[in-house]
C-alpha positions in Angstrom: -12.0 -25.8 -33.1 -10.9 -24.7 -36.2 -7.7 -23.2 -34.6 -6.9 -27.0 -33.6 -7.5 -28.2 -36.6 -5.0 -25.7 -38.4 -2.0 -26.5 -35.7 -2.4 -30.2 -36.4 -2.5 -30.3 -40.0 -1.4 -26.8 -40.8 -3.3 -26.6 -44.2 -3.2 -22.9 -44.1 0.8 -22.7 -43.9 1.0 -25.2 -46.6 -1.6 -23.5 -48.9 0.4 -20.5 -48.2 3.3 -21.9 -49.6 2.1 -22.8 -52.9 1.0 -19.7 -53.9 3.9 -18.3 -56.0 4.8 -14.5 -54.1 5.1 -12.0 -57.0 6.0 -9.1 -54.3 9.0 -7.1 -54.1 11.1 -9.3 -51.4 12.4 -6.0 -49.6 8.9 -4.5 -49.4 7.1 -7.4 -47.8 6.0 -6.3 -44.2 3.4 -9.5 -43.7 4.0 -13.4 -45.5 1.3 -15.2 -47.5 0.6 -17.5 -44.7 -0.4 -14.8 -41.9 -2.4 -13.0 -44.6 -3.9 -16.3 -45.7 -4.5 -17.2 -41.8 -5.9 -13.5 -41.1 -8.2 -13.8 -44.2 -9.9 -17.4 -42.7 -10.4 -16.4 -39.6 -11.9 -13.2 -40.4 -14.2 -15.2 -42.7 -15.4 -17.9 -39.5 -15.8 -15.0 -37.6 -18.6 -13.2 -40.3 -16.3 -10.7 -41.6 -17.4 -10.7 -45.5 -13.9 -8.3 -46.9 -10.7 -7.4 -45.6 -12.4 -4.2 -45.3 -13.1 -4.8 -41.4 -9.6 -5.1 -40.7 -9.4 -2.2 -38.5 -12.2 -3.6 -36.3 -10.8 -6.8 -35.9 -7.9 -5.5 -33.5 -10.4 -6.2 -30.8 -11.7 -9.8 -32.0 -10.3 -12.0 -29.3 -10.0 -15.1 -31.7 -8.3 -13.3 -34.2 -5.7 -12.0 -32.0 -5.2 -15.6 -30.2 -4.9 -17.1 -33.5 -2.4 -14.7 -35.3 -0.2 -13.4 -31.9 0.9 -10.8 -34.0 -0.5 -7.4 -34.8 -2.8 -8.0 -37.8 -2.0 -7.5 -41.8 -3.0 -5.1 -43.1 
């Protein structure tokens, strides 16, 4: 649900691109709005921290969401 919500209105790619990006351009491997999008879903999911980022390879939700390999 939450997922639908997010294509139709897209709040997490817009929050993502008010948030001013300090970061070396040429080191960047992920953008603001997949870590953003990572960080909310984990969160619906129960994940607390960023900490279980290794465990949330196998989170079929996650991995629908993001159809990317996760931020790390």
């Amino acid at each position: 649900m939450l997922e639908k919500k997010e294509r139709k209105h897209k709040l997490i790619k817009k929050g993502s691109a008010i948030l001013p990006d300090n970061r070396c351009p040429y080191l960047i491997e992920h953008d603001y709005e997949k870590l953003l999008k990572q960080r909310v879903f984990s969160m619906v999911q129960g994940y607390e921290d960023a900490n279980d980022v290794a465990h949330l390879k196998h989170a079929p939700l996650i991995n629908h969401v993001l159809k990317e390999a996760l931020a790390s």
